[in-house]
mmJSON file of the N, C-alpha and C atoms, coordinates in Angstrom:
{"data_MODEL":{"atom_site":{
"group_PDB":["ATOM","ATOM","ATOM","ATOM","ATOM","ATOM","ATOM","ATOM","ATOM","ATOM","ATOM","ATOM","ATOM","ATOM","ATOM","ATOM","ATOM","ATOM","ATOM","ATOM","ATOM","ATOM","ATOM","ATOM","ATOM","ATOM","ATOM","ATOM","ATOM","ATOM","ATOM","ATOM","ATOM","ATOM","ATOM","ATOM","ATOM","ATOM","ATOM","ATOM","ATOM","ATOM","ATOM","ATOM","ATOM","ATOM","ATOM","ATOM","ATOM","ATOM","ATOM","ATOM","ATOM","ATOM","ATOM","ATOM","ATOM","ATOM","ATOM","ATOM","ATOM","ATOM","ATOM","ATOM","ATOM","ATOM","ATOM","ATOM","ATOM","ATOM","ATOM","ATOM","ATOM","ATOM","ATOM","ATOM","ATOM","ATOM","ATOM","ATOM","ATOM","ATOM","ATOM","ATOM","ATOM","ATOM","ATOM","ATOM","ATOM","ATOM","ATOM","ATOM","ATOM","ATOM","ATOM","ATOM","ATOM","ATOM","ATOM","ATOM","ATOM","ATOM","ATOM","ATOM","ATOM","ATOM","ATOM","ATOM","ATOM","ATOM","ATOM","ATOM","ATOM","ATOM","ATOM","ATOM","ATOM","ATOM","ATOM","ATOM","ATOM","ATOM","ATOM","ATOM","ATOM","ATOM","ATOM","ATOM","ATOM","ATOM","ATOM","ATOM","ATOM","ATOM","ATOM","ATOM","ATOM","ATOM","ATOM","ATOM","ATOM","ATOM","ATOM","ATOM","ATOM","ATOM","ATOM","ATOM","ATOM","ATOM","ATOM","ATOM","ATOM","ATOM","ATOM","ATOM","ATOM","ATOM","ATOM","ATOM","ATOM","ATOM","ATOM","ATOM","ATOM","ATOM","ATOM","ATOM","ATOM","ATOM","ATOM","ATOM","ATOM","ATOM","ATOM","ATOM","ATOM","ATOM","ATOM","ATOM","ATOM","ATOM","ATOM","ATOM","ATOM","ATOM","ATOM","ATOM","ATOM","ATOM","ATOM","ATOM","ATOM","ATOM","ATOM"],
"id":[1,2,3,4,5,6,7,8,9,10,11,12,13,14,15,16,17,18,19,20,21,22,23,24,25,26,27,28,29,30,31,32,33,34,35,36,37,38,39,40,41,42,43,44,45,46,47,48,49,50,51,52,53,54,55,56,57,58,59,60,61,62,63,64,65,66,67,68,69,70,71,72,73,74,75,76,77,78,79,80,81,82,83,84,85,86,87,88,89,90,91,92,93,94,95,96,97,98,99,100,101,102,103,104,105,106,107,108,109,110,111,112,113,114,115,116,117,118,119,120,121,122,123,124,125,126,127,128,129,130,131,132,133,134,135,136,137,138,139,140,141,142,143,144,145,146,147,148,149,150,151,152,153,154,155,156,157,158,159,160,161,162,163,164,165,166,167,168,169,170,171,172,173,174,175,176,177,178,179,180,181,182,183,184,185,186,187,188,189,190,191,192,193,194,195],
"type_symbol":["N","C","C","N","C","C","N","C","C","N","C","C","N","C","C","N","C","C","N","C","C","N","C","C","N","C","C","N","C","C","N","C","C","N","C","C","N","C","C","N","C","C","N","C","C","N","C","C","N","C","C","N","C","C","N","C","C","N","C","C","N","C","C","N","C","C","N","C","C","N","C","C","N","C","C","N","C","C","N","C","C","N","C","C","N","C","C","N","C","C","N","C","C","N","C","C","N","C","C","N","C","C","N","C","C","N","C","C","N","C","C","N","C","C","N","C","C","N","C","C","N","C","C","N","C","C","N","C","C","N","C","C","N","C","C","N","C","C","N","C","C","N","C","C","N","C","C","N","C","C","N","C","C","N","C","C","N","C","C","N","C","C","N","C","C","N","C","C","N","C","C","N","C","C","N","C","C","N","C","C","N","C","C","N","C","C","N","C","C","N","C","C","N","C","C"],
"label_atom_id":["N","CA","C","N","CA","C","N","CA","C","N","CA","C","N","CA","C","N","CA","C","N","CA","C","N","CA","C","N","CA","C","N","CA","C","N","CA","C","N","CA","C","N","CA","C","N","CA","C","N","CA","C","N","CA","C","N","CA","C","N","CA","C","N","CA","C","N","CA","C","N","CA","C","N","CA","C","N","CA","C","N","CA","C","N","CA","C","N","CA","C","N","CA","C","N","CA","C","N","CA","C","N","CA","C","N","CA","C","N","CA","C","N","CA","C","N","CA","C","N","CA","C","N","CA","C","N","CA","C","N","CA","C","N","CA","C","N","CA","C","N","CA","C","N","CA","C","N","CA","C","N","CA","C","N","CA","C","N","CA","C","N","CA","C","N","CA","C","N","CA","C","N","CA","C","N","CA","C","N","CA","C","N","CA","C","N","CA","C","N","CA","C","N","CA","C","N","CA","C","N","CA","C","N","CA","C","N","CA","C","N","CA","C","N","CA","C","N","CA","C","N","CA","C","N","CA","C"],
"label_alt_id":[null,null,null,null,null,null,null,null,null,null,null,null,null,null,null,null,null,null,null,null,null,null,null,null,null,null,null,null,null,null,null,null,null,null,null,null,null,null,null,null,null,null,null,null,null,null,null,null,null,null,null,null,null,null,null,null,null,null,null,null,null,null,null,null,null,null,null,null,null,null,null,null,null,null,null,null,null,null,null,null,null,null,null,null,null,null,null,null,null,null,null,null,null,null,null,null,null,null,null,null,null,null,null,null,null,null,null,null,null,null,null,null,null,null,null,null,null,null,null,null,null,null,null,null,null,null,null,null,null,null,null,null,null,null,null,null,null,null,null,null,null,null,null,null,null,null,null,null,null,null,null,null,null,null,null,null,null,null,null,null,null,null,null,null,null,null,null,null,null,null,null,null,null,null,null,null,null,null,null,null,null,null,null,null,null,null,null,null,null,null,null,null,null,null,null],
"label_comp_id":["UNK","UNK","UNK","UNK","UNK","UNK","UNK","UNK","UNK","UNK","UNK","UNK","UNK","UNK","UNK","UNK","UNK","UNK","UNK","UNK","UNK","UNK","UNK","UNK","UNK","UNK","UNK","UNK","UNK","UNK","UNK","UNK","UNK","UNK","UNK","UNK","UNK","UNK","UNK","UNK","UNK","UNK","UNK","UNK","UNK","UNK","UNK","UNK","UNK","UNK","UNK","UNK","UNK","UNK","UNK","UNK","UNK","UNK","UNK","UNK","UNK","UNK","UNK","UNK","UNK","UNK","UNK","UNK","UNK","UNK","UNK","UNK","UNK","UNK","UNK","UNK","UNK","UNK","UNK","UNK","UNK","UNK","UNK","UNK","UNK","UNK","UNK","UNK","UNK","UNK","UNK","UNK","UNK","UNK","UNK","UNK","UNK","UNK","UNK","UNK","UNK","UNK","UNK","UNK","UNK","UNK","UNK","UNK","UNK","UNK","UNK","UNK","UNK","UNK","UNK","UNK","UNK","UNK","UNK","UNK","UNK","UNK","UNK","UNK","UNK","UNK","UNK","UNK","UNK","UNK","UNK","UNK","UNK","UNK","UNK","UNK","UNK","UNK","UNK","UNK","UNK","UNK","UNK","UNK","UNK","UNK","UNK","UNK","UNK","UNK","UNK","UNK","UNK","UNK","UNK","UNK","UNK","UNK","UNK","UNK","UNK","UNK","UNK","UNK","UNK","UNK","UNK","UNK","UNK","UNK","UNK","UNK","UNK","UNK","UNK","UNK","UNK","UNK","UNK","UNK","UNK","UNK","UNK","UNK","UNK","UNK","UNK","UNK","UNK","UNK","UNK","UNK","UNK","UNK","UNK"],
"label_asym_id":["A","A","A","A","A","A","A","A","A","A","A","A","A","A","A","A","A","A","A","A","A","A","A","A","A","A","A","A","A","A","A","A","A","A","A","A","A","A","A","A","A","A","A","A","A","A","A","A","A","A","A","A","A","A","A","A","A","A","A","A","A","A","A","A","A","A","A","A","A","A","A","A","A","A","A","A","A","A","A","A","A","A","A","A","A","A","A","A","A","A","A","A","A","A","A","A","A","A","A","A","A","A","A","A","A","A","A","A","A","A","A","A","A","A","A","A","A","A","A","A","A","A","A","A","A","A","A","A","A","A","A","A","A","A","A","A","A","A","A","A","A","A","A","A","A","A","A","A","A","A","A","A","A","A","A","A","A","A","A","A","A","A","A","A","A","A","A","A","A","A","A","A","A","A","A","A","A","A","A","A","A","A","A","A","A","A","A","A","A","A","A","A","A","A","A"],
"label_entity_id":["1","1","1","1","1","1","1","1","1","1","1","1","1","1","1","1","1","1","1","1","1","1","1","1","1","1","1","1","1","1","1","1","1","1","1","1","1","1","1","1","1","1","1","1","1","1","1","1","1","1","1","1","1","1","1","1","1","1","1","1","1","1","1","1","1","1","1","1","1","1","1","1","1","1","1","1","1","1","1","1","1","1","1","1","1","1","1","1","1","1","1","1","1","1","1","1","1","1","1","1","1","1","1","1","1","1","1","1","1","1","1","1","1","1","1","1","1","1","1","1","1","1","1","1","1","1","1","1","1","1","1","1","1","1","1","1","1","1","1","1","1","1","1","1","1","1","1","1","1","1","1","1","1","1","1","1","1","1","1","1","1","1","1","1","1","1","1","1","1","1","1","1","1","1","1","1","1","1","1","1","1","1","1","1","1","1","1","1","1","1","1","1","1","1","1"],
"label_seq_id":[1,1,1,2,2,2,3,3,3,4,4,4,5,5,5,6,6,6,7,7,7,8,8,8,9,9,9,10,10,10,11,11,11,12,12,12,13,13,13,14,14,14,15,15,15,16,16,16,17,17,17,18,18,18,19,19,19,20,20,20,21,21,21,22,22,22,23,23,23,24,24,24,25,25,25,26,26,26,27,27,27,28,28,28,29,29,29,30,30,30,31,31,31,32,32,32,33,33,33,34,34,34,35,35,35,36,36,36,37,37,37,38,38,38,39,39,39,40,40,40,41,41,41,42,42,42,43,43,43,44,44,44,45,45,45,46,46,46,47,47,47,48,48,48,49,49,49,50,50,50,51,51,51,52,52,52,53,53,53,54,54,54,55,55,55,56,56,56,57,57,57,58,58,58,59,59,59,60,60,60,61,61,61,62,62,62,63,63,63,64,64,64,65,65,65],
"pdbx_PDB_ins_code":[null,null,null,null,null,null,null,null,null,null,null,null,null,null,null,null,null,null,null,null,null,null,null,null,null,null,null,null,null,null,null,null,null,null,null,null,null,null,null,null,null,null,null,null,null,null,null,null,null,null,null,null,null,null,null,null,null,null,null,null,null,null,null,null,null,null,null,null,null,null,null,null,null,null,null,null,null,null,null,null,null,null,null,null,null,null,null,null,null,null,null,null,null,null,null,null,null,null,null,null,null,null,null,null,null,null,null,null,null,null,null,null,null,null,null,null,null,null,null,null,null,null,null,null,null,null,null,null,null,null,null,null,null,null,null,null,null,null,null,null,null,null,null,null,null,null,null,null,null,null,null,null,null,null,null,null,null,null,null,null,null,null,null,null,null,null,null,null,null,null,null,null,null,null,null,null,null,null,null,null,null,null,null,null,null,null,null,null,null,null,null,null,null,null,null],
"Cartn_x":[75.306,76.489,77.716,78.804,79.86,81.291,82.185,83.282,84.644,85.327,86.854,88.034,89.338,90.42,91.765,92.328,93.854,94.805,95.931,97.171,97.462,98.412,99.114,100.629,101.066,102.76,103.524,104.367,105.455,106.913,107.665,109.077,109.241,107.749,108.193,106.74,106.498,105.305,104.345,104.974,104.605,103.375,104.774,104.267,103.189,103.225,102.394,100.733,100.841,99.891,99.015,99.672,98.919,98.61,98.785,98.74,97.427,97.208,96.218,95.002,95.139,94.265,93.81,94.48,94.01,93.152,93.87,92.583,91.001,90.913,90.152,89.028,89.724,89.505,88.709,89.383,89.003,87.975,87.949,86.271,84.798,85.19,84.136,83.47,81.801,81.457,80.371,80.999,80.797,81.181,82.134,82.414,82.174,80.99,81.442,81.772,82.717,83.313,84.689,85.749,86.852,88.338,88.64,89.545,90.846,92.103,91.427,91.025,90.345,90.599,91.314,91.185,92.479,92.65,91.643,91.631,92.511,92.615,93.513,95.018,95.551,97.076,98.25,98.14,97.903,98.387,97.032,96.977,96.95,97.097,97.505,98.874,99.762,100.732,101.523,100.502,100.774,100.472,99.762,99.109,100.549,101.075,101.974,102.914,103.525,104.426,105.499,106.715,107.384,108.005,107.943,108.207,110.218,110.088,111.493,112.74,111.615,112.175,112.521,111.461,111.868,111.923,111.64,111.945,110.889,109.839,108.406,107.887,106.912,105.982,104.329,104.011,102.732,101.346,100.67,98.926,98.046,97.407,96.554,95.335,94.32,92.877,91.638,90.804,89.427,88.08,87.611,86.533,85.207,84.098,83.044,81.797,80.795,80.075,78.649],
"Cartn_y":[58.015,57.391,58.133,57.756,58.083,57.109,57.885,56.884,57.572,56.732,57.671,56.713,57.695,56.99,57.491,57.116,56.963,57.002,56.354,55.706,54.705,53.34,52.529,52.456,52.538,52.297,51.484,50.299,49.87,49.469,48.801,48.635,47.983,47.222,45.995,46.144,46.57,46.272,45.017,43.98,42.917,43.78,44.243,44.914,45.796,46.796,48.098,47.037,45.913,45.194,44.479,44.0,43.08,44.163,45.482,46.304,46.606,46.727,47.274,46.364,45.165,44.19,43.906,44.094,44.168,45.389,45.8,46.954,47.177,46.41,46.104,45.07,44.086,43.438,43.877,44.61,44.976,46.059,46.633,47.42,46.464,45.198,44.146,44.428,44.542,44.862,46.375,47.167,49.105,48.958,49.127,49.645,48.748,48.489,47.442,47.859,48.752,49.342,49.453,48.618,48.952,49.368,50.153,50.463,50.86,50.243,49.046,47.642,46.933,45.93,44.887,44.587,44.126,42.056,42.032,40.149,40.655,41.851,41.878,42.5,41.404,41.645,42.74,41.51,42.503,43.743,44.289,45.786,46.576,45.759,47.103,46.982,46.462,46.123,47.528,47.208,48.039,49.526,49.64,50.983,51.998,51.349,51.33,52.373,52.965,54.415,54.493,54.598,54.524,55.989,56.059,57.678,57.627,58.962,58.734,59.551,59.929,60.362,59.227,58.558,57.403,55.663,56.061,54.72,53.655,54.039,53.138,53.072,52.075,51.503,52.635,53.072,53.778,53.412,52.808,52.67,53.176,54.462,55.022,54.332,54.703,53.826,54.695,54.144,54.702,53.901,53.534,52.733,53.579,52.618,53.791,53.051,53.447,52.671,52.281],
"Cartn_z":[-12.148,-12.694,-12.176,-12.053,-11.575,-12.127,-11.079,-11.659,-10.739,-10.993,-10.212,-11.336,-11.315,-12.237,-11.154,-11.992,-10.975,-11.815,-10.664,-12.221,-10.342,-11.035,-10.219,-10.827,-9.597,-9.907,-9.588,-10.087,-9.727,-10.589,-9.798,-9.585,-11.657,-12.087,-12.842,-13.487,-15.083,-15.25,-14.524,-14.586,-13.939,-12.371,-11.638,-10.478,-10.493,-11.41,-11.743,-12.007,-13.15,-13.369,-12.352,-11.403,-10.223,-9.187,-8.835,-8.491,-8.9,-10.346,-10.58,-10.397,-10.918,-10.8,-9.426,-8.205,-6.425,-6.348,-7.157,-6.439,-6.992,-8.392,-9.229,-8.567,-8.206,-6.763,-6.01,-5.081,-4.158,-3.861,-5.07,-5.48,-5.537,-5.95,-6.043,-7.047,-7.245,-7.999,-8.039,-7.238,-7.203,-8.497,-9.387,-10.577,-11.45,-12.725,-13.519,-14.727,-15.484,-16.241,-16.009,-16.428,-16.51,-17.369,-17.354,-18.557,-18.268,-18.4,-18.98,-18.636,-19.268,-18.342,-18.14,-16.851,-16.263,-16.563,-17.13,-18.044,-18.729,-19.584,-20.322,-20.249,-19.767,-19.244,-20.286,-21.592,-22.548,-23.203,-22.851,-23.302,-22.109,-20.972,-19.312,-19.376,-19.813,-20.15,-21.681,-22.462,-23.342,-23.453,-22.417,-22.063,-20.836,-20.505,-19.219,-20.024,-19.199,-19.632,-18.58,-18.781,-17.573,-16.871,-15.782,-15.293,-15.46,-16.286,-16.285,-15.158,-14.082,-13.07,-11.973,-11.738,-11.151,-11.373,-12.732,-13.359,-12.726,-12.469,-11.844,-13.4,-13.421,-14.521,-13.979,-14.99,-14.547,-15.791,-15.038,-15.488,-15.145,-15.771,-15.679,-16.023,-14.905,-15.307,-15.285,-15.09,-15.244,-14.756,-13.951,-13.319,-13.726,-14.138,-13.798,-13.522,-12.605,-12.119,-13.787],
"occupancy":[1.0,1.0,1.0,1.0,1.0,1.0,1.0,1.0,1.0,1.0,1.0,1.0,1.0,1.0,1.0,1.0,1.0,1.0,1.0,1.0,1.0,1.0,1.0,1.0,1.0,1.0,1.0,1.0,1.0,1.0,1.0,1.0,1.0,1.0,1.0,1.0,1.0,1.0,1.0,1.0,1.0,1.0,1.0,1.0,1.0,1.0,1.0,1.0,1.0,1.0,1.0,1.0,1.0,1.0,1.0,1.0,1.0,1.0,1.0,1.0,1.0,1.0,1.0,1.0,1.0,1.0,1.0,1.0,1.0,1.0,1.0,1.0,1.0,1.0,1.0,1.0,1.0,1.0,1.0,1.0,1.0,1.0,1.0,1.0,1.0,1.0,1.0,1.0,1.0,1.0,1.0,1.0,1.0,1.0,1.0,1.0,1.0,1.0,1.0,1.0,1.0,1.0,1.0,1.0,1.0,1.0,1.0,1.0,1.0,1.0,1.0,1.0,1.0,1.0,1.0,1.0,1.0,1.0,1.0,1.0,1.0,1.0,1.0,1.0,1.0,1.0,1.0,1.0,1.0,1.0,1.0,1.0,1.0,1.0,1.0,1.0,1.0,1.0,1.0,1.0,1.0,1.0,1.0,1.0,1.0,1.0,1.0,1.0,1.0,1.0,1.0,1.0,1.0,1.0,1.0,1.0,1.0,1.0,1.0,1.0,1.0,1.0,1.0,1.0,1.0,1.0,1.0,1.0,1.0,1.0,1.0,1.0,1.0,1.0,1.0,1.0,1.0,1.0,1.0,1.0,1.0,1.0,1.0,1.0,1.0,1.0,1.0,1.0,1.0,1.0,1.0,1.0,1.0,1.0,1.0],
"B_iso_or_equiv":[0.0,0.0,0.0,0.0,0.0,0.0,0.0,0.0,0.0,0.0,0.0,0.0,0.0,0.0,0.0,0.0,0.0,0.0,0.0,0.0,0.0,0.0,0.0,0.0,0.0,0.0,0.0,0.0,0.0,0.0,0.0,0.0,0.0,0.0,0.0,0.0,0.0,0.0,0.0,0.0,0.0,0.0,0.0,0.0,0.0,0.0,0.0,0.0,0.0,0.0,0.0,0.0,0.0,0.0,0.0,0.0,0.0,0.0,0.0,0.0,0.0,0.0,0.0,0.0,0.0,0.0,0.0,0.0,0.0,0.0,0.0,0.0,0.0,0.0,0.0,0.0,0.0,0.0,0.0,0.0,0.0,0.0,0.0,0.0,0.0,0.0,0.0,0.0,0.0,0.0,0.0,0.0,0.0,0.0,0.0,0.0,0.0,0.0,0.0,0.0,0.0,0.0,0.0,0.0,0.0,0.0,0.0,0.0,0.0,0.0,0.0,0.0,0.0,0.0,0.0,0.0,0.0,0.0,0.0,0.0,0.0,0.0,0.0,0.0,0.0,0.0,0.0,0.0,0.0,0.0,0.0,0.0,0.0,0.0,0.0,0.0,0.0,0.0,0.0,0.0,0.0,0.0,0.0,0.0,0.0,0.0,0.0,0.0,0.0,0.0,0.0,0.0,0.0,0.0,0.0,0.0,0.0,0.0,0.0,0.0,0.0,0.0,0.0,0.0,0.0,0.0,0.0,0.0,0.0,0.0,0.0,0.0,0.0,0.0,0.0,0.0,0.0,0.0,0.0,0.0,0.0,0.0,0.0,0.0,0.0,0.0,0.0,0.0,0.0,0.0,0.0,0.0,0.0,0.0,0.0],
"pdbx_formal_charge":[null,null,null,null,null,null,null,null,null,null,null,null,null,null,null,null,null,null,null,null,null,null,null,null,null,null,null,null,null,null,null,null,null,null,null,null,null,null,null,null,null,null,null,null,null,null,null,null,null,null,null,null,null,null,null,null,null,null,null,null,null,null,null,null,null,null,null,null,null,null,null,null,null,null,null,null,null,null,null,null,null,null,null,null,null,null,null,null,null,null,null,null,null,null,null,null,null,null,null,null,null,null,null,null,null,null,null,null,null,null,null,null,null,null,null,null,null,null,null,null,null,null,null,null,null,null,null,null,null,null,null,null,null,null,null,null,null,null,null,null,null,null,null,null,null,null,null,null,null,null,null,null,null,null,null,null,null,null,null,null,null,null,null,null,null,null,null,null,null,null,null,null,null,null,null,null,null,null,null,null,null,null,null,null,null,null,null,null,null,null,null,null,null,null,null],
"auth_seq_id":[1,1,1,2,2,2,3,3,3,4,4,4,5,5,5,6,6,6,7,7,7,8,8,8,9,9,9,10,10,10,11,11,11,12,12,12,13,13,13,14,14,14,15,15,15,16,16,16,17,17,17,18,18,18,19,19,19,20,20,20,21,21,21,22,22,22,23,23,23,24,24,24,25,25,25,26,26,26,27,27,27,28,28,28,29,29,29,30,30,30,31,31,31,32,32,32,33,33,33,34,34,34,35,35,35,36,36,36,37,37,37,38,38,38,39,39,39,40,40,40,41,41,41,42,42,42,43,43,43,44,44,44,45,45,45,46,46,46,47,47,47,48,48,48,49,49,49,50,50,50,51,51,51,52,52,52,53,53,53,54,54,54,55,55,55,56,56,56,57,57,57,58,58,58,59,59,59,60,60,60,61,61,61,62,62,62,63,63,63,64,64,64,65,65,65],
"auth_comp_id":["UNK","UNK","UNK","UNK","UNK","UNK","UNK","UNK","UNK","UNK","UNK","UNK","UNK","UNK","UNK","UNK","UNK","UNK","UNK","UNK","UNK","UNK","UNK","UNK","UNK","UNK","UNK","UNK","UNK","UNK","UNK","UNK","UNK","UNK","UNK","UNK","UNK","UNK","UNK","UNK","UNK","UNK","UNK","UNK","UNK","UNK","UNK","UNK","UNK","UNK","UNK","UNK","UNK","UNK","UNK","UNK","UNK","UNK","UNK","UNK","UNK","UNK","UNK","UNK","UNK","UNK","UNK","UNK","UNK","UNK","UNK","UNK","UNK","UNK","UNK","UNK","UNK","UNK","UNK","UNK","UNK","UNK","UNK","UNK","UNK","UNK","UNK","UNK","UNK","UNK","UNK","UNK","UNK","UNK","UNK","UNK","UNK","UNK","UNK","UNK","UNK","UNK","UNK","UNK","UNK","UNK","UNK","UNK","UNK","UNK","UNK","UNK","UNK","UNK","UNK","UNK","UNK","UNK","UNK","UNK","UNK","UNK","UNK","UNK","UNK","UNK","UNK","UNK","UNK","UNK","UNK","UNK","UNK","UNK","UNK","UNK","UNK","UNK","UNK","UNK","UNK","UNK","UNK","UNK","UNK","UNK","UNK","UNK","UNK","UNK","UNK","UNK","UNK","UNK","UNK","UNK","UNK","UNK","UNK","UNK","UNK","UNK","UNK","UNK","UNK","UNK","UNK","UNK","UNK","UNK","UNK","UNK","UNK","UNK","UNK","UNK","UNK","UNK","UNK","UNK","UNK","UNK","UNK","UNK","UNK","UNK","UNK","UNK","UNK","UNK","UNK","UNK","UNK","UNK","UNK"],
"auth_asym_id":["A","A","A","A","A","A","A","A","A","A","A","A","A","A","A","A","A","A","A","A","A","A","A","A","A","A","A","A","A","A","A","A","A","A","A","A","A","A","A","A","A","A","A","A","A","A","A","A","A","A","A","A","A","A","A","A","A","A","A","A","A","A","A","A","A","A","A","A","A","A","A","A","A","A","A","A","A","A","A","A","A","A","A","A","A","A","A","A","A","A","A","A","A","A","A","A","A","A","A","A","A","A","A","A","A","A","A","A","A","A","A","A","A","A","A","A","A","A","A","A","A","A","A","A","A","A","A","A","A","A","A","A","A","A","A","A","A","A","A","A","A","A","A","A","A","A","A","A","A","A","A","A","A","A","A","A","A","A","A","A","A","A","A","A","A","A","A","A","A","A","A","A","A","A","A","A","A","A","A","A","A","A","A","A","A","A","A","A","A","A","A","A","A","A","A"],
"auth_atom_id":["N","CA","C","N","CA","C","N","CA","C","N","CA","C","N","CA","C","N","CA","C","N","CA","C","N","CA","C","N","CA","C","N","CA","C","N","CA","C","N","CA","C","N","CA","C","N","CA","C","N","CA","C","N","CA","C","N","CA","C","N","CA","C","N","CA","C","N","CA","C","N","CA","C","N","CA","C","N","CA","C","N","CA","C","N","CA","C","N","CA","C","N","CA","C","N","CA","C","N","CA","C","N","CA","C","N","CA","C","N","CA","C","N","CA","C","N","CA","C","N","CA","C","N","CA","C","N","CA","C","N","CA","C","N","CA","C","N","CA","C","N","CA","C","N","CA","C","N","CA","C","N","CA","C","N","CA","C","N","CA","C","N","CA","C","N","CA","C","N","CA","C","N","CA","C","N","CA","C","N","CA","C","N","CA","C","N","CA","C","N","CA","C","N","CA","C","N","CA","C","N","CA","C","N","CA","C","N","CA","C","N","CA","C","N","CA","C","N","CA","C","N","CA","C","N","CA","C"],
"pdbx_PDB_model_num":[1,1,1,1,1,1,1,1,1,1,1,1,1,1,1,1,1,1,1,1,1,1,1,1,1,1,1,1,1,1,1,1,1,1,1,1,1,1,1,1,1,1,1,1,1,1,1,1,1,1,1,1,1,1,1,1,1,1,1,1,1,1,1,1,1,1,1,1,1,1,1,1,1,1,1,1,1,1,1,1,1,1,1,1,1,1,1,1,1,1,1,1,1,1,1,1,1,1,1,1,1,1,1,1,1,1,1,1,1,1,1,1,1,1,1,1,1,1,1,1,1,1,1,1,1,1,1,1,1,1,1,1,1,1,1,1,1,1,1,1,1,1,1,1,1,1,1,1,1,1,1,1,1,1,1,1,1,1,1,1,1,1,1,1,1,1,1,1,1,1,1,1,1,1,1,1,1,1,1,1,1,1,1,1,1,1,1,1,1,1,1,1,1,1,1]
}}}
């Protein structure tokens, strides 16, 4: 078992969100554990923290196989 986490950033929660969801994507199905997950717009949305150095939207995640 394994896993890798991150964070994604952008300009516009909006941005930070579809960001995250491509890359969610683009793992296929290597990881089928996601948190959070990304159906749920939601709560990646509500999870989001904004850097107040550069004013980017930030979502930290967590994949795990």
């Amino acid at each position: 078992m394994g896993g890798t986490h991150g964070e994604v950033r952008g300009r516009s929660k909006i941005h930070a969100y579809l960001e995250y969801a491509e890359l969610v994507e683009a793992y296929g199905d290597t990881f089928q554990d996601h948190y959070p997950d990304p159906r749920n717009k939601k709560l990646c949305k509500r999870r989001m923290v904004q850097d107040p150095d550069t004013g980017e939207w930030v979502l930290s995640f967590h994949l795990h196989t």
